[in-house]
PDB file of N, CA, C, O and CB in Angstrom:
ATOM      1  N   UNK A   1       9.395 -50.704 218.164  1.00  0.00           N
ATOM      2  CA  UNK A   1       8.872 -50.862 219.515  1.00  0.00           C
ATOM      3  C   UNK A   1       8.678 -49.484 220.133  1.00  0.00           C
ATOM      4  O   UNK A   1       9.471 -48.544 220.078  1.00  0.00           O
ATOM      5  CB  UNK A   1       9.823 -51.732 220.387  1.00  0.00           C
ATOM      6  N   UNK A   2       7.395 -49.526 220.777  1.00  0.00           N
ATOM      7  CA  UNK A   2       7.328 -47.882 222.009  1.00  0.00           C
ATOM      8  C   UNK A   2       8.173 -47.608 222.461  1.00  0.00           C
ATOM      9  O   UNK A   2       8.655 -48.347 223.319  1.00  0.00           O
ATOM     10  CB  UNK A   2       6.598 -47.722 223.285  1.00  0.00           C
ATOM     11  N   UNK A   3       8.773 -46.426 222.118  1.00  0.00           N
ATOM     12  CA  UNK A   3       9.493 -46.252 223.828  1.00  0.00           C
ATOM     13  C   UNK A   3       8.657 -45.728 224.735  1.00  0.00           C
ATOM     14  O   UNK A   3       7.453 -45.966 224.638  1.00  0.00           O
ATOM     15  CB  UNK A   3      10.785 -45.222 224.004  1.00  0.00           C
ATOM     16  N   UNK A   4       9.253 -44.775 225.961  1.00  0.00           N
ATOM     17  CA  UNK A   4       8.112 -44.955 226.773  1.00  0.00           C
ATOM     18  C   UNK A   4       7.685 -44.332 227.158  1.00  0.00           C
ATOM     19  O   UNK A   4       7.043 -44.477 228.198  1.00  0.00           O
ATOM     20  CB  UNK A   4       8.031 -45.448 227.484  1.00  0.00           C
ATOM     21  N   UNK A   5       7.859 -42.851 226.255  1.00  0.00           N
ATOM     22  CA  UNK A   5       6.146 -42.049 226.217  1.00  0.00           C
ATOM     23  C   UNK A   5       5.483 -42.307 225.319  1.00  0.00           C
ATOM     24  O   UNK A   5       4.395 -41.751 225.169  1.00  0.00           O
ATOM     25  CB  UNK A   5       5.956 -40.573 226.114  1.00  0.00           C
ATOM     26  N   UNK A   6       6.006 -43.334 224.365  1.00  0.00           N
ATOM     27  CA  UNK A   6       4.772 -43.653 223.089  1.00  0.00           C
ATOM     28  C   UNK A   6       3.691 -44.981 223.851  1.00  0.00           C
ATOM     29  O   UNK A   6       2.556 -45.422 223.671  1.00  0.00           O
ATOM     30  CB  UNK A   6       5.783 -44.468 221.200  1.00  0.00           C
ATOM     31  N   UNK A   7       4.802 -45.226 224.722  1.00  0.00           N
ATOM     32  CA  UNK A   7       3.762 -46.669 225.311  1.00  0.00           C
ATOM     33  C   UNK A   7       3.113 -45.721 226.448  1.00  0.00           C
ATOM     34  O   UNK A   7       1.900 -45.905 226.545  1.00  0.00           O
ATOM     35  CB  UNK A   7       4.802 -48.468 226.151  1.00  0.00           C
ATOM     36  N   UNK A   8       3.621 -44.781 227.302  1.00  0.00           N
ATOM     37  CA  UNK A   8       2.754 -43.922 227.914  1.00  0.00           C
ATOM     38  C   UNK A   8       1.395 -43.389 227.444  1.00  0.00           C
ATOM     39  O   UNK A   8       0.325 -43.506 228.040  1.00  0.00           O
ATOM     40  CB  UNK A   8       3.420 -43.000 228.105  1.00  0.00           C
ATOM     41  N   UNK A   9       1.587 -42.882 226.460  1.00  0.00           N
ATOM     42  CA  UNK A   9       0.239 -42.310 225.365  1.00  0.00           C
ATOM     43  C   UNK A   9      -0.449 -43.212 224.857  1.00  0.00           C
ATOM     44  O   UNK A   9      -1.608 -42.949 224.537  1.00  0.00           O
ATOM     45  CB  UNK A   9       0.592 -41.536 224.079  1.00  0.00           C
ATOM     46  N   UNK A  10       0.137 -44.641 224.629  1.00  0.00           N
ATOM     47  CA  UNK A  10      -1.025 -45.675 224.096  1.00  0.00           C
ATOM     48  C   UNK A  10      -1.640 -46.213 225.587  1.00  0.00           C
ATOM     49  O   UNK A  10      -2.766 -46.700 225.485  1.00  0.00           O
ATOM     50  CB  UNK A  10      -0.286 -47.172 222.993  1.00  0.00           C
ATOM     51  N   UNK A  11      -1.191 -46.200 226.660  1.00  0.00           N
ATOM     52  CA  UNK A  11      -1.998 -46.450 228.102  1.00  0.00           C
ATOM     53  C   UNK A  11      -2.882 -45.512 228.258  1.00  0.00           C
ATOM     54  O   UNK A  11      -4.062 -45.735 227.985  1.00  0.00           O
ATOM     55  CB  UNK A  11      -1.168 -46.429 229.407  1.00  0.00           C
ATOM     56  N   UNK A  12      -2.497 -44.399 228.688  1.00  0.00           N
ATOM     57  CA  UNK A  12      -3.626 -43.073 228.418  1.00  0.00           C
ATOM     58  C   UNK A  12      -4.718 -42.765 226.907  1.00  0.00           C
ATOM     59  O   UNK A  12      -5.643 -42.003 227.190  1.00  0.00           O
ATOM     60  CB  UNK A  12      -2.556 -41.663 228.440  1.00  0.00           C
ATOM     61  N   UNK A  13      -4.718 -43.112 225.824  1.00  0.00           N
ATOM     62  CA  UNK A  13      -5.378 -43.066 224.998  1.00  0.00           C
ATOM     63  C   UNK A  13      -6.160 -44.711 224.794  1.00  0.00           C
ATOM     64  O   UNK A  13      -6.847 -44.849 223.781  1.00  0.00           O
ATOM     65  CB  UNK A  13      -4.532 -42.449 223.986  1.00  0.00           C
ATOM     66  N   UNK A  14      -6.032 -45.920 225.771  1.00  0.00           N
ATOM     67  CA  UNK A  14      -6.276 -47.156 226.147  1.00  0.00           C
ATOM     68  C   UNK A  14      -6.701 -47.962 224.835  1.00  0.00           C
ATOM     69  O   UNK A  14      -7.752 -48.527 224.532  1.00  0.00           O
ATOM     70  CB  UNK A  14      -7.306 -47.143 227.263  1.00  0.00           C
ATOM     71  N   UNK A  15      -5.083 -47.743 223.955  1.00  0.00           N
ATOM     72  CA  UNK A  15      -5.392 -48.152 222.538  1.00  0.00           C
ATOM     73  C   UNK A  15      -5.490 -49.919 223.012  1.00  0.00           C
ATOM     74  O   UNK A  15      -4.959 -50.233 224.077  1.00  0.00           O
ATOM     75  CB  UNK A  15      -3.944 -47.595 221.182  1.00  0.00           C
ATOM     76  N   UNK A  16      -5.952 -50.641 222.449  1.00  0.00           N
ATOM     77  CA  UNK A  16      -6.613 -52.242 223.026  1.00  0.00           C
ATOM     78  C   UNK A  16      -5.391 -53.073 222.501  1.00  0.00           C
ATOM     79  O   UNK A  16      -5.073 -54.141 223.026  1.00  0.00           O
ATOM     80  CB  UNK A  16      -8.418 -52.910 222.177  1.00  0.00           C
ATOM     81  N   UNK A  17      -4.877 -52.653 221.681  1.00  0.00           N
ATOM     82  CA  UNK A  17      -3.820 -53.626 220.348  1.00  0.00           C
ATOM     83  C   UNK A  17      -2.674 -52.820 219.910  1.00  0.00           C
ATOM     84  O   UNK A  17      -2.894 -51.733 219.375  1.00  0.00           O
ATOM     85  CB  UNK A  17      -4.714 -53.995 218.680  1.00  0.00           C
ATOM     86  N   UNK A  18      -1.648 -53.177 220.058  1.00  0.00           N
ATOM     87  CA  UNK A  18      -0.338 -52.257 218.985  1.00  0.00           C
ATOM     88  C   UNK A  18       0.585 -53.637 218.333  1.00  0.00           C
ATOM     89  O   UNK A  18       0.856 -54.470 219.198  1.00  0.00           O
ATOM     90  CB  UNK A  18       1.120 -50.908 220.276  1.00  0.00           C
ATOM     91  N   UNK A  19       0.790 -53.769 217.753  1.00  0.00           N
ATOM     92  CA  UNK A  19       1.491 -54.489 216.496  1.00  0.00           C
ATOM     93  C   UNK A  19       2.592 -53.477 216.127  1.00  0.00           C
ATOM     94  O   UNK A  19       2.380 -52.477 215.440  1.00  0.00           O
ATOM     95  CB  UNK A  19       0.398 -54.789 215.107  1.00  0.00           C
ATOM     96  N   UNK A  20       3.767 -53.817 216.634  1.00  0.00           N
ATOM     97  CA  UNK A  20       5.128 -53.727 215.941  1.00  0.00           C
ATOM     98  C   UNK A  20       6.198 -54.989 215.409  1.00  0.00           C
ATOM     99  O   UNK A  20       6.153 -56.175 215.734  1.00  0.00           O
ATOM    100  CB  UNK A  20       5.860 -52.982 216.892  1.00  0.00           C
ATOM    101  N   UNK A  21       7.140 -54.326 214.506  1.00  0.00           N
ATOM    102  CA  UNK A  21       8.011 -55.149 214.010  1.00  0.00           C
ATOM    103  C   UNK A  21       9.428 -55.163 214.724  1.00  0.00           C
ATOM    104  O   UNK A  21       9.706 -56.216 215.298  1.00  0.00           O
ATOM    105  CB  UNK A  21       8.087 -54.837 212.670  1.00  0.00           C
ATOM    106  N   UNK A  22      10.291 -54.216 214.764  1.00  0.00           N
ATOM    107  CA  UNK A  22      11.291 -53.946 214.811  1.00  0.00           C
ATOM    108  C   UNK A  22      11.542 -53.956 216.684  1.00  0.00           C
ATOM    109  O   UNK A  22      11.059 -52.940 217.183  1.00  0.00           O
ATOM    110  CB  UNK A  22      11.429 -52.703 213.870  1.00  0.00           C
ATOM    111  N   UNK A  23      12.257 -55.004 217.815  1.00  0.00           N
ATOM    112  CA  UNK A  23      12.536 -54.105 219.471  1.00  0.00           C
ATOM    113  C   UNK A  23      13.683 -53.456 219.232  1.00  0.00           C
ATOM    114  O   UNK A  23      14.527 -53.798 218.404  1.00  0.00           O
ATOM    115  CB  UNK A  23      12.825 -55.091 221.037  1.00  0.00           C
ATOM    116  N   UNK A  24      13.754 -52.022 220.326  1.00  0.00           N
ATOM    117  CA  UNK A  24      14.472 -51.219 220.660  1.00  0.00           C
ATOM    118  C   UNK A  24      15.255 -51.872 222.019  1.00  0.00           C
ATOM    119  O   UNK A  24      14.484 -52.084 222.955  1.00  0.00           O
ATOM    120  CB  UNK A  24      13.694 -49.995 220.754  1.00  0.00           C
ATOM    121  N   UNK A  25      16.136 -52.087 222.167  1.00  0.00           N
ATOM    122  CA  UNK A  25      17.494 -52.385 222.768  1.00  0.00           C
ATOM    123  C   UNK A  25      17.870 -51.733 223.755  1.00  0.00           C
ATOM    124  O   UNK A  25      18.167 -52.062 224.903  1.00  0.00           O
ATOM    125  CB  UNK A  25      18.462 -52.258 221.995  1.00  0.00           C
ATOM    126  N   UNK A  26      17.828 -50.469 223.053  1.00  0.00           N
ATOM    127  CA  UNK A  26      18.076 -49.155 224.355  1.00  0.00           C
ATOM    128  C   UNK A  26      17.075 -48.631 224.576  1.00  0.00           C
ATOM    129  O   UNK A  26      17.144 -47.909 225.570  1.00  0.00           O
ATOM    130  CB  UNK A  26      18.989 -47.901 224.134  1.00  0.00           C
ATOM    131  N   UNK A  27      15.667 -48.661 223.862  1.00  0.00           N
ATOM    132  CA  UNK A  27      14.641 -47.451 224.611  1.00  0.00           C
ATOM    133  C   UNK A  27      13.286 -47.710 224.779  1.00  0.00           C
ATOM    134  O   UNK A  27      12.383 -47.041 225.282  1.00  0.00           O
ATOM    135  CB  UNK A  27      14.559 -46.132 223.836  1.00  0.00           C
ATOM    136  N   UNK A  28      13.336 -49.549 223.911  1.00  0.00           N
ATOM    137  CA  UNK A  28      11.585 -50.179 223.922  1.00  0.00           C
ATOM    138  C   UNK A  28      11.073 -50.156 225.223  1.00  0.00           C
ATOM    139  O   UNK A  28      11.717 -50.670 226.137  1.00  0.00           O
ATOM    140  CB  UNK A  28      11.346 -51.873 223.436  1.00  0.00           C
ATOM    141  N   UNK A  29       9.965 -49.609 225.418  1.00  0.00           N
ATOM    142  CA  UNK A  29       8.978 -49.970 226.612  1.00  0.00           C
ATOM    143  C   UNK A  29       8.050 -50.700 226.763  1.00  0.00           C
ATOM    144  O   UNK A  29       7.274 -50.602 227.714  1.00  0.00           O
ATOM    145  CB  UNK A  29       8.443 -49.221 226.985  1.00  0.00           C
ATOM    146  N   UNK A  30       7.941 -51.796 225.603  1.00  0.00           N
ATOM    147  CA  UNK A  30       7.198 -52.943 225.598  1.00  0.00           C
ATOM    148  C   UNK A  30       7.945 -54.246 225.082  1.00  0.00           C
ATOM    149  O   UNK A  30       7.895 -54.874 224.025  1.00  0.00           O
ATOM    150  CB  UNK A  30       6.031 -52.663 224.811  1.00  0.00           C
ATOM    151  N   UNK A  31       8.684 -54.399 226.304  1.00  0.00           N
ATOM    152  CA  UNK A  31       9.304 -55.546 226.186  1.00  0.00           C
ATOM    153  C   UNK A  31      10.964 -55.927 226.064  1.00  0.00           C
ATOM    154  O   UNK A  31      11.477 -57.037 226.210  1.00  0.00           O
ATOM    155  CB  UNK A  31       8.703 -55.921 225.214  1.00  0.00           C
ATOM    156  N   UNK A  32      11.713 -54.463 225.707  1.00  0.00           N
ATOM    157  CA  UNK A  32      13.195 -54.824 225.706  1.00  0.00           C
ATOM    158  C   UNK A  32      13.420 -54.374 227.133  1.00  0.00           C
ATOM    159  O   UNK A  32      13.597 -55.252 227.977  1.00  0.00           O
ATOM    160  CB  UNK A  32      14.213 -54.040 224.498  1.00  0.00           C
ATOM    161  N   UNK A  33      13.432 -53.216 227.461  1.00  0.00           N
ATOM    162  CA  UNK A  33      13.419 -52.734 228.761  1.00  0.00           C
ATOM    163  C   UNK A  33      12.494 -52.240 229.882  1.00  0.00           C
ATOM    164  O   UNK A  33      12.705 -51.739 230.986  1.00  0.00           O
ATOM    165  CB  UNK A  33      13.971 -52.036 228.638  1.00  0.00           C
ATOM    166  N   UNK A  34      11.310 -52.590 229.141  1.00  0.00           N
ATOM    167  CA  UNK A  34      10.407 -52.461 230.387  1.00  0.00           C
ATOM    168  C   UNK A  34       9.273 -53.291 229.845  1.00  0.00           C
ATOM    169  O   UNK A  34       9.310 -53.403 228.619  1.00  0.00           O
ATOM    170  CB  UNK A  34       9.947 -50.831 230.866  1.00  0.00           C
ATOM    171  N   UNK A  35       8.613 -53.693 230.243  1.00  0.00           N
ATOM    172  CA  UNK A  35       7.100 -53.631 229.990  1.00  0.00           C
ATOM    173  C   UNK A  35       5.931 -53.153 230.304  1.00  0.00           C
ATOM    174  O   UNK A  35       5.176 -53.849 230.983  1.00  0.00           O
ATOM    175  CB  UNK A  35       6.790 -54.304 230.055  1.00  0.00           C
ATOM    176  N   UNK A  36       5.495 -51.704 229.820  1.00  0.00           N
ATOM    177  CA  UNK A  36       4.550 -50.939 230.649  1.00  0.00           C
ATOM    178  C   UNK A  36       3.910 -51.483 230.199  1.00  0.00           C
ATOM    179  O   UNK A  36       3.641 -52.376 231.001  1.00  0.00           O
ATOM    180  CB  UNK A  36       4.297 -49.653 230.780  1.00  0.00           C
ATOM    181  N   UNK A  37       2.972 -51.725 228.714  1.00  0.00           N
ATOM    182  CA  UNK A  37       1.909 -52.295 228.213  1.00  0.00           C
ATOM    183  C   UNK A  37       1.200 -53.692 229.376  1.00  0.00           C
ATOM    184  O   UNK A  37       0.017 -53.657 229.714  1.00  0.00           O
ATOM    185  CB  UNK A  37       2.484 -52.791 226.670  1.00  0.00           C
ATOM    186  N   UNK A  38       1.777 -54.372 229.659  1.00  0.00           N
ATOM    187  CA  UNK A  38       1.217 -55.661 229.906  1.00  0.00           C
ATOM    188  C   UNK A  38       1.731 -55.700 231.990  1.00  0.00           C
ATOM    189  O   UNK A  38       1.923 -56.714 232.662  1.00  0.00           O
ATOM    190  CB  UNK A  38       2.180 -57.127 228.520  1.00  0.00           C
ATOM    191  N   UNK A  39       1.805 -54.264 232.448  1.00  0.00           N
ATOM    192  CA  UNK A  39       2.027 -54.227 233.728  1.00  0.00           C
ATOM    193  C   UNK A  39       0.883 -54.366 234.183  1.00  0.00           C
ATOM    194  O   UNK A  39      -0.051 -53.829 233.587  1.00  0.00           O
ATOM    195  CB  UNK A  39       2.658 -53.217 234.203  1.00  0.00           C
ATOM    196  N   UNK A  40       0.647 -55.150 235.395  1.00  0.00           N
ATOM    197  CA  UNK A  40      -0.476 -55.436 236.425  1.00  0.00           C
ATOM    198  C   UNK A  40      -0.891 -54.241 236.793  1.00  0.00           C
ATOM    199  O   UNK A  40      -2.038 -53.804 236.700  1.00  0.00           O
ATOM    200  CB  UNK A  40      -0.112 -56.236 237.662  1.00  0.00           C
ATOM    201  N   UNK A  41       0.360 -53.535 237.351  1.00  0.00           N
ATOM    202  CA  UNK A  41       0.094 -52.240 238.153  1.00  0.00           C
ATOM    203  C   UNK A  41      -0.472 -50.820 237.607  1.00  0.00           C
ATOM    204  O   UNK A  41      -0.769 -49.803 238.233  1.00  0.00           O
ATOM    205  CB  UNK A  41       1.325 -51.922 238.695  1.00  0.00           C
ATOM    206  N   UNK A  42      -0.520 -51.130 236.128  1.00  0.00           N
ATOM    207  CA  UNK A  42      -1.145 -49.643 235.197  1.00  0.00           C
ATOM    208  C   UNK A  42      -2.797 -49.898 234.810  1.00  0.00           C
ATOM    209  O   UNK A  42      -3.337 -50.899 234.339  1.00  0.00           O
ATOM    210  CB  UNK A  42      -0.134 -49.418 233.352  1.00  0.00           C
ATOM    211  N   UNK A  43      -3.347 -48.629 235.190  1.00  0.00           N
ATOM    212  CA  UNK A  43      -4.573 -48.883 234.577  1.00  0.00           C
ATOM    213  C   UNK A  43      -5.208 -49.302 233.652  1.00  0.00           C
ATOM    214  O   UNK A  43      -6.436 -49.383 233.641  1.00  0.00           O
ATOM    215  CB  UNK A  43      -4.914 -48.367 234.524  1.00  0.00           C
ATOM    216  N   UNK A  44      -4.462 -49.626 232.751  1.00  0.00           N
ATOM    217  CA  UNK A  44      -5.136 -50.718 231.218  1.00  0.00           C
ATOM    218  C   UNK A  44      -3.890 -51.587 230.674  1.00  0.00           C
ATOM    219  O   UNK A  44      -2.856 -50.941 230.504  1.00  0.00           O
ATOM    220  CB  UNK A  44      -5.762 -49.542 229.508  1.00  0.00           C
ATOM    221  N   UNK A  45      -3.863 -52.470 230.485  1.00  0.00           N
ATOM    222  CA  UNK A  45      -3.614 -53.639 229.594  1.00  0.00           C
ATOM    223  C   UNK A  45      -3.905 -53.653 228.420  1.00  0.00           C
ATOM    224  O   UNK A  45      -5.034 -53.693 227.931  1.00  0.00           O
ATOM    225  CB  UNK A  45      -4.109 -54.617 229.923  1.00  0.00           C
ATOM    226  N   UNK A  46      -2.501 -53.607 227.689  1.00  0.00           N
ATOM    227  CA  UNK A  46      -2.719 -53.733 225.990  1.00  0.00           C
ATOM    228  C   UNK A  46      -2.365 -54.936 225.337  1.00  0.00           C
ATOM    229  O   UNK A  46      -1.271 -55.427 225.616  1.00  0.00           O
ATOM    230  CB  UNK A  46      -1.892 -52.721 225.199  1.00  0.00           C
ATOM    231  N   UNK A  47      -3.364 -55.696 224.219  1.00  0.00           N
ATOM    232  CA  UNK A  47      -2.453 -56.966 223.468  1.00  0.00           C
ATOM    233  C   UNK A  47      -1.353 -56.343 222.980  1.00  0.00           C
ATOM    234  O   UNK A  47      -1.220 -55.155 222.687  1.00  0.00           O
ATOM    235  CB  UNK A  47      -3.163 -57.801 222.162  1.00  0.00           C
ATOM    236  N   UNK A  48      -0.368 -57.468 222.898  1.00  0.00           N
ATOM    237  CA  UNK A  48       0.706 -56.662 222.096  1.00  0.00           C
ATOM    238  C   UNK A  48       1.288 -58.254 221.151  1.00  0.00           C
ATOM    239  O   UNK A  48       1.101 -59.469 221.214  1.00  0.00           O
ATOM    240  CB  UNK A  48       2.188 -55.663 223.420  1.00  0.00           C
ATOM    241  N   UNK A  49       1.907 -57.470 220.492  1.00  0.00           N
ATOM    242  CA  UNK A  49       2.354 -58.395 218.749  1.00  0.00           C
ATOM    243  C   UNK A  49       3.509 -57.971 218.225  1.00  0.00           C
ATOM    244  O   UNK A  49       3.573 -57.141 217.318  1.00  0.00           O
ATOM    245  CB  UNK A  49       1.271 -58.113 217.310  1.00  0.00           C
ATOM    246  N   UNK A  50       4.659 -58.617 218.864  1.00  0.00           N
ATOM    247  CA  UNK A  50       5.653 -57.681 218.826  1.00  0.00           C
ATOM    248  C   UNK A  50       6.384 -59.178 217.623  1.00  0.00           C
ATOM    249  O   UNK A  50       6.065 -60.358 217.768  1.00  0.00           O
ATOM    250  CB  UNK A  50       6.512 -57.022 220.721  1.00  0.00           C
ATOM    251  N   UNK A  51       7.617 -58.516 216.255  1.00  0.00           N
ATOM    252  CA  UNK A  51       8.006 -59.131 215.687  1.00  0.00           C
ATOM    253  C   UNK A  51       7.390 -59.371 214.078  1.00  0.00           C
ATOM    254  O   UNK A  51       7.784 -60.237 213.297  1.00  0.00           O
ATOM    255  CB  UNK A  51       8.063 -59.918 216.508  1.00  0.00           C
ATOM    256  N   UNK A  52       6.682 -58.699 213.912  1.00  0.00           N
ATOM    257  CA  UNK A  52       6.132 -58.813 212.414  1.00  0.00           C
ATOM    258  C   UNK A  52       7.209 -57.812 211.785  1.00  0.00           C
ATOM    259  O   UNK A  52       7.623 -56.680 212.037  1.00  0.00           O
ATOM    260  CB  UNK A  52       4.322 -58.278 212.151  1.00  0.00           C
ATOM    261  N   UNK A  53       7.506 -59.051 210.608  1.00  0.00           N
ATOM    262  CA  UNK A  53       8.527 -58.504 209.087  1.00  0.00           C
ATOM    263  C   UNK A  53       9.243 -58.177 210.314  1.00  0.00           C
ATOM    264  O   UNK A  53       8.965 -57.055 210.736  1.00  0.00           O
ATOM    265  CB  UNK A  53       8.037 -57.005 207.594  1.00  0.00           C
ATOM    266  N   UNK A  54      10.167 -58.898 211.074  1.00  0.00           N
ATOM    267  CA  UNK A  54      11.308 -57.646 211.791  1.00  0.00           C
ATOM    268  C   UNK A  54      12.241 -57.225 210.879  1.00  0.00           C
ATOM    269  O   UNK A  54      12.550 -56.036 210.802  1.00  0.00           O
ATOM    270  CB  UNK A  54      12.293 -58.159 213.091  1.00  0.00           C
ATOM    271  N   UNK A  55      12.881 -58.348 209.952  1.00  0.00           N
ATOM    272  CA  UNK A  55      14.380 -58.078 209.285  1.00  0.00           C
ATOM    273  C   UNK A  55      13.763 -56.341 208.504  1.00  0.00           C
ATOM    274  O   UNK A  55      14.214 -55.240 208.820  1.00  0.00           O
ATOM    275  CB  UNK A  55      15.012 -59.785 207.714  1.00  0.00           C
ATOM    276  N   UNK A  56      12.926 -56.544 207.719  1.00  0.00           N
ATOM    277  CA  UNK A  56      11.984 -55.610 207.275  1.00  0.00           C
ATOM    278  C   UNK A  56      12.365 -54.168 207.884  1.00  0.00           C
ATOM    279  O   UNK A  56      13.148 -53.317 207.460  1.00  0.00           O
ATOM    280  CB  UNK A  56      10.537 -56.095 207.693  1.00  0.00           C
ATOM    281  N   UNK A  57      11.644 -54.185 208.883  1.00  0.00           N
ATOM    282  CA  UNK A  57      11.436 -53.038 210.010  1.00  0.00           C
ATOM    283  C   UNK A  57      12.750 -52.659 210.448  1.00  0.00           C
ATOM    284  O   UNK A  57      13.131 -51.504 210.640  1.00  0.00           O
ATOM    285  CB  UNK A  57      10.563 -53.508 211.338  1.00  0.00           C
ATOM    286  N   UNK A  58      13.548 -53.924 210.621  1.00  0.00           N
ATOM    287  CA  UNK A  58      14.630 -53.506 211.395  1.00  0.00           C
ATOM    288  C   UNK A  58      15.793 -52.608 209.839  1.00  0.00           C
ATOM    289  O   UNK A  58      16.750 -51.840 209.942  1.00  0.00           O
ATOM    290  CB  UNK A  58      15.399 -55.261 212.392  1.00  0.00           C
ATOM    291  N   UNK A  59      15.423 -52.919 209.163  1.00  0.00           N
ATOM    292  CA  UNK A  59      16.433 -52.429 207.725  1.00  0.00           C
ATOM    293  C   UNK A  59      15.545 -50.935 207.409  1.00  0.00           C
ATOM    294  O   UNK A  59      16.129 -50.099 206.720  1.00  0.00           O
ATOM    295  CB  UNK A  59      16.326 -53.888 205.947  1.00  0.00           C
ATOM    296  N   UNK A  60      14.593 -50.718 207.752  1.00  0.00           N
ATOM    297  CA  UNK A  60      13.870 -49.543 207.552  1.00  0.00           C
ATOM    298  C   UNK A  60      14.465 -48.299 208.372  1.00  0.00           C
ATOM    299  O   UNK A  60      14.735 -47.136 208.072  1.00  0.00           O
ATOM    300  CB  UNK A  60      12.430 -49.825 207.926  1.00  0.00           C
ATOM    301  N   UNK A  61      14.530 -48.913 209.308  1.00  0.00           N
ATOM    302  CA  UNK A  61      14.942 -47.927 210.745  1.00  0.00           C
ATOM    303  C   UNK A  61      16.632 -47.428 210.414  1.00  0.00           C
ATOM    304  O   UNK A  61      17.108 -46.311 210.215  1.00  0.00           O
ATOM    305  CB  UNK A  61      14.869 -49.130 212.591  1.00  0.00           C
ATOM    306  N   UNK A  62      17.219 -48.709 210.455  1.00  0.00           N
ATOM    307  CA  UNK A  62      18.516 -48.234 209.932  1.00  0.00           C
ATOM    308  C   UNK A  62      18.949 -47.640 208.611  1.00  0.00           C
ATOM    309  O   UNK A  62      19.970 -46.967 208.465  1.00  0.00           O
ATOM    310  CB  UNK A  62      19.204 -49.152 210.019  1.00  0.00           C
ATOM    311  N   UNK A  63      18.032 -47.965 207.604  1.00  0.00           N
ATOM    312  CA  UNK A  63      18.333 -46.577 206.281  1.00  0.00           C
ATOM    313  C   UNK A  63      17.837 -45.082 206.934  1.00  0.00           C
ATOM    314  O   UNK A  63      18.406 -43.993 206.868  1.00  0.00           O
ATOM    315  CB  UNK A  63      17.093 -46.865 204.513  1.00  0.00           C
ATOM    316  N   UNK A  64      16.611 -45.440 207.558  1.00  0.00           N
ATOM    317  CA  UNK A  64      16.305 -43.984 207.887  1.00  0.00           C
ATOM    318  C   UNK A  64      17.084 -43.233 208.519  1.00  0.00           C
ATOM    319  O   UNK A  64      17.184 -42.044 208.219  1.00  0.00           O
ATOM    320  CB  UNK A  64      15.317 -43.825 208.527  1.00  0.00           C
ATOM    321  N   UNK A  65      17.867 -43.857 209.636  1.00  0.00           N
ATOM    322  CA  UNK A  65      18.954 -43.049 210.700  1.00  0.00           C
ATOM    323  C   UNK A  65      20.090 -42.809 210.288  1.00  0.00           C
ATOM    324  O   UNK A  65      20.748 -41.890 210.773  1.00  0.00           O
ATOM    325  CB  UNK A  65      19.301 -43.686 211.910  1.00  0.00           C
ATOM    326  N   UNK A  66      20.672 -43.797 209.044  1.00  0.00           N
ATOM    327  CA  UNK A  66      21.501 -43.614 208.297  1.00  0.00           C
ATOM    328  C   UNK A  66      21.783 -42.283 207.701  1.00  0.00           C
ATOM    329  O   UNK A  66      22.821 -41.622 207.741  1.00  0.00           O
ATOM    330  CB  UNK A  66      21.305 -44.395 207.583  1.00  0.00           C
ATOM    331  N   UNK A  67      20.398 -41.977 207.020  1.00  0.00           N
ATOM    332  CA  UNK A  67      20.369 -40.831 206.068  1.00  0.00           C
ATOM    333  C   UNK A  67      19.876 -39.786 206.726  1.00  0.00           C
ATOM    334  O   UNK A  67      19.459 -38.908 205.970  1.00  0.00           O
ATOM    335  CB  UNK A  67      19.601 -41.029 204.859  1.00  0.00           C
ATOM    336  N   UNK A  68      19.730 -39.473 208.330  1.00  0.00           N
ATOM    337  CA  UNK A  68      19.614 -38.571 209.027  1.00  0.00           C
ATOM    338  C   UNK A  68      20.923 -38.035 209.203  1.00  0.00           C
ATOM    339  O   UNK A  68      21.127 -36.883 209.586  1.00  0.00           O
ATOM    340  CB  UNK A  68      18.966 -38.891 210.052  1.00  0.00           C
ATOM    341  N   UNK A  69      21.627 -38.691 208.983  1.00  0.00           N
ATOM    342  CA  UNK A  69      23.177 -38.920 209.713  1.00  0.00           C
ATOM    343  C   UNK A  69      23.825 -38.407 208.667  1.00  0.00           C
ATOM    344  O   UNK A  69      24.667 -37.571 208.992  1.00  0.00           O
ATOM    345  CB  UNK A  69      23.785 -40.547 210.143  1.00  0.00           C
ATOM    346  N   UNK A  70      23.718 -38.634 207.422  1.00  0.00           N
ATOM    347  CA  UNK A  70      24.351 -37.800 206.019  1.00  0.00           C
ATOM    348  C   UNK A  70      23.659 -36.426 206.092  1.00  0.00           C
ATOM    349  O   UNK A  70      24.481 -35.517 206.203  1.00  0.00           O
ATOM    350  CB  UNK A  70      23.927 -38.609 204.338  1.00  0.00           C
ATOM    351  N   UNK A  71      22.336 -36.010 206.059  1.00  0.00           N
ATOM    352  CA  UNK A  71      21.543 -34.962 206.105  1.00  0.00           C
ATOM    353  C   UNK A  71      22.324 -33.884 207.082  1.00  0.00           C
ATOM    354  O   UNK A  71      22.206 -32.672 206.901  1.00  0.00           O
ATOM    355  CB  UNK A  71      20.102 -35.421 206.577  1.00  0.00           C
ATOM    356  N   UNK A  72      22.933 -34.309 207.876  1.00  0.00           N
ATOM    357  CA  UNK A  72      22.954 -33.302 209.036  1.00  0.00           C
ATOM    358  C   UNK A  72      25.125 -33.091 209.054  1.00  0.00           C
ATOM    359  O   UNK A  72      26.059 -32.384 209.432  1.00  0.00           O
ATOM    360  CB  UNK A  72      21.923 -34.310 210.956  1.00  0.00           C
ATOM    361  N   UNK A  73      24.808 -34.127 208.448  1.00  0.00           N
ATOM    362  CA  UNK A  73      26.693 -33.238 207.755  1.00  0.00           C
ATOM    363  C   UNK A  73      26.895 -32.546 207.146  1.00  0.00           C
ATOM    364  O   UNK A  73      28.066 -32.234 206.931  1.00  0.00           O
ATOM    365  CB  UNK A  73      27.691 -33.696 207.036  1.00  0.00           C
TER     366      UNK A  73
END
């Protein structure tokens, strides 16, 4: 999921569609903790498709941070 200068930059670059798998808990901006994408009050409106392959996405994210986390010991 965006957080929310990535959902900032897809409003300003007025991408039409974003498709993610995996929400952020602590930092999504489309939909866990905010919803800029689909706000009345922002100059463009994006579809959004949130939930494809999550288990997927969500096991991706956590090997990756995992092994950031060994890397840096």
């Amino acid at each position: 999921e965006p957080c929310l200068m990535c959902a900032g930059a897809i409003l300003q670059a007025r991408v039409k569609r974003v498709v993610f798998g995996a929400r952020d808990q602590k930092a999504g901006a489309v939909g866990s903790i905010a919803n800029l994408l689909q706000n009345p009050l922002t100059n463009h409106q994006c579809d959004v498709t949130a939930g494809i392959l999550t288990d997927e996405c969500a096991n991706l994210l956590s090997e990756f941070f995992a092994q950031r986390r060994v890397e840096t010991i």
